[in-house]
C-alpha positions as CSV (number, residue, x, y, z in Angstrom):
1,X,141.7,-37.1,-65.8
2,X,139.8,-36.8,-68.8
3,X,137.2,-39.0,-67.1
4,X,136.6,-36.7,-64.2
5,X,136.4,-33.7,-66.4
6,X,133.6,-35.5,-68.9
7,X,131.7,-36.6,-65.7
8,X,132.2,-33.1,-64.5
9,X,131.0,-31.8,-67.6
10,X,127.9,-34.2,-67.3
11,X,127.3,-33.3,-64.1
12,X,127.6,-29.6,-64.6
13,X,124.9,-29.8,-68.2
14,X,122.6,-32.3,-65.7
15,X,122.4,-29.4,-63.0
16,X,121.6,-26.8,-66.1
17,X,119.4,-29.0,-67.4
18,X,117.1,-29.9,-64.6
19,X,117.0,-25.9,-64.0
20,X,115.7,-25.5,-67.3
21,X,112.9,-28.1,-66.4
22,X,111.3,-26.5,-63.9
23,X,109.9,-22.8,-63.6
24,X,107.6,-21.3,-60.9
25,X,105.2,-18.7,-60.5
26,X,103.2,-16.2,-57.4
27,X,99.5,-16.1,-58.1
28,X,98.0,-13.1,-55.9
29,X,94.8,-13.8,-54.5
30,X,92.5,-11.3,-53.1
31,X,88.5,-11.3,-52.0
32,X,86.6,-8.2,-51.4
33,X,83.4,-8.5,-49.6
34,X,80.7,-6.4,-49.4
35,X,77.5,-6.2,-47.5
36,X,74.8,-8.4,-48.6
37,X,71.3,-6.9,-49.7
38,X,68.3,-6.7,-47.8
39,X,65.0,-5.7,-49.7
40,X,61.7,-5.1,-48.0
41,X,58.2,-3.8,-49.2
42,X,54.7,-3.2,-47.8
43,X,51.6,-4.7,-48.8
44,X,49.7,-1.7,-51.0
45,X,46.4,-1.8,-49.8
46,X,43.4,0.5,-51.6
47,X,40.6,-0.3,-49.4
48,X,37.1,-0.7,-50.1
49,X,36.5,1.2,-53.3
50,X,32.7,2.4,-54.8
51,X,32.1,0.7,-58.5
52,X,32.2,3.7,-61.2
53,X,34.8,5.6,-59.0
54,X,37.9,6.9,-60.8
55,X,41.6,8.3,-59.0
56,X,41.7,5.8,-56.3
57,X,45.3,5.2,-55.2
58,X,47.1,3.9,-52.5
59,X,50.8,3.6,-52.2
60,X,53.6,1.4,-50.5
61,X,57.2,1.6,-50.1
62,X,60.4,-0.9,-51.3
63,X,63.6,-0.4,-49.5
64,X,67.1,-2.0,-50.7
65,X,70.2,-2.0,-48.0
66,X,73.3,-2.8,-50.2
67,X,77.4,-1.8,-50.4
68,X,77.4,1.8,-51.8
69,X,80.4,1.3,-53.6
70,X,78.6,-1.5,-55.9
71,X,75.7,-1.2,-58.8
72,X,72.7,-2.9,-57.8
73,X,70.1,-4.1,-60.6
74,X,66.1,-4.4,-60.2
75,X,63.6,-6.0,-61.7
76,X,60.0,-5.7,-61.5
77,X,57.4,-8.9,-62.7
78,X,53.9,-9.1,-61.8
79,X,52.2,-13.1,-63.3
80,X,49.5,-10.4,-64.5
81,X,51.5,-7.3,-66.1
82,X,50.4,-5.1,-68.4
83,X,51.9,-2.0,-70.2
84,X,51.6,0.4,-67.4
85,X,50.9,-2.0,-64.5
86,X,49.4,-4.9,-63.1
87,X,45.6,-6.8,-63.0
88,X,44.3,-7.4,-59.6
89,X,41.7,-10.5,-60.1
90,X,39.0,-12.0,-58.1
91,X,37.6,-15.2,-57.5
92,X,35.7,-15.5,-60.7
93,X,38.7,-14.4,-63.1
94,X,37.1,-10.7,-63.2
95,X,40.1,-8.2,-64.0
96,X,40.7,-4.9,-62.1
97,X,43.7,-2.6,-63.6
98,X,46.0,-0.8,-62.1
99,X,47.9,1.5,-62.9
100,X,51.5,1.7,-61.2
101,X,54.6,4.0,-60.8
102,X,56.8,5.0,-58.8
103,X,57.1,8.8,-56.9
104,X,59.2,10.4,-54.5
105,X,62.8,10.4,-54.3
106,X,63.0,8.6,-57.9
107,X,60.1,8.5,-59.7
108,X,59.4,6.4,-62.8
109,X,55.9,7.3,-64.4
110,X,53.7,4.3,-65.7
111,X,56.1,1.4,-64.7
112,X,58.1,0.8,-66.9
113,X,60.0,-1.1,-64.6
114,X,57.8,-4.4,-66.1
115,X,60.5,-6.4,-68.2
116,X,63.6,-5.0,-68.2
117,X,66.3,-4.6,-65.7
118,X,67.1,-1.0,-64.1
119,X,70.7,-0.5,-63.0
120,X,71.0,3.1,-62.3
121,X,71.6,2.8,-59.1
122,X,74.8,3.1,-57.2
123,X,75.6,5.3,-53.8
124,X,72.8,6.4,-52.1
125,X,74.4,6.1,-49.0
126,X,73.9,2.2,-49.7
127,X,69.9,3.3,-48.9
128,X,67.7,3.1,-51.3
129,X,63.9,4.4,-50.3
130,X,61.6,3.8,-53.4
131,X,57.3,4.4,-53.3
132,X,55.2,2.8,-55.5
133,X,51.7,4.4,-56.1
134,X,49.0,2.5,-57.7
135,X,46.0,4.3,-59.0
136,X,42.3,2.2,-60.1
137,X,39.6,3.9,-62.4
138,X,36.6,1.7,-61.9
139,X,33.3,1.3,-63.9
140,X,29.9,1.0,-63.0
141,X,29.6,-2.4,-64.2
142,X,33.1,-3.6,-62.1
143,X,31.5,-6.9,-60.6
144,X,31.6,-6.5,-56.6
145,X,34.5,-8.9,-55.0
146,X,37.9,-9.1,-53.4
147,X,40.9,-8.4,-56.5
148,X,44.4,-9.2,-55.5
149,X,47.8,-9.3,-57.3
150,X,51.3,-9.0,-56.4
151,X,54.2,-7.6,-57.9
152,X,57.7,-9.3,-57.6
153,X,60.9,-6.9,-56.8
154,X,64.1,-8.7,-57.3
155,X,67.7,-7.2,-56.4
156,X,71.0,-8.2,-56.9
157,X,74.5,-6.4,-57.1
158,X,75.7,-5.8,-61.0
């Protein structure tokens, strides 16, 4: 008798035991998906412009799609920046400046989208319509050619 109880007992610590061993958990796994972006611009095109002429401008859009329930960052980079736009150059290496912001809806004077990230914008109605104007002063002296540039707009959700 004393047998079957200590096997009992053994058998009873065995079964506590192996409960003690072994411990489980629920991990909860969720996704939320949200519309992906789609960014599009226009060439901005100023024509032919007279040497020594000043105020020419020209403008062209950018539109982002995106979620209006998220944060979307920008960022603006041009190979030829400068403080308060861009340099158009010809064949030759001849510079042309301009000078770019944007106007309309959300205007940001002289650029100063150039190096930095911009992530003021959520809602919208997930539309955002942005214009970009660009404005040349030219000299008498600005050698005659074709300038071109381009500016890069980037977008992704913060």
């Amino acid at each position: 008798m004393l047998k079957n109880t200590y096997l009992l007992f053994i058998l009873i610590f065995s079964i506590s035991l192996a409960n003690n061993l072994e411990q489980s958990t629920d991990m909860n796994i969720t996704a939320t998906i949200i519309k992906p972006l789609v960014v599009n611009s226009s060439d901005m095109d100023f024509g032919t412009i007279v040497a020594g002429s000043k105020k020419n401008t020209a403008s062209a859009p950018l539109t982002i799609s995106y979620d209006s329930s998220e944060r979307i960052v920008i960022t603006v980079d041009s190979q030829t920046k400068t403080s308060n736009g861009i340099n158009l150059v010809n064949k030759d290496g001849d510079l042309l400046p301009v000078k770019l912001s944007s106007i309309g809806e959300y205007p940001v004077p002289n650029i100063h989208w150039f190096g930095g990230e911009h992530t003021s914008f959520v809602g919208h109605n997930g539309k955002l319509n942005l214009k970009f104007q660009g404005t040349i002063d030219t000299n008498l002296n600005q050698k005659s050619g074709l300038y071109s540039g381009n500016v890069t707009f980037k977008v992704r959700y913060n």
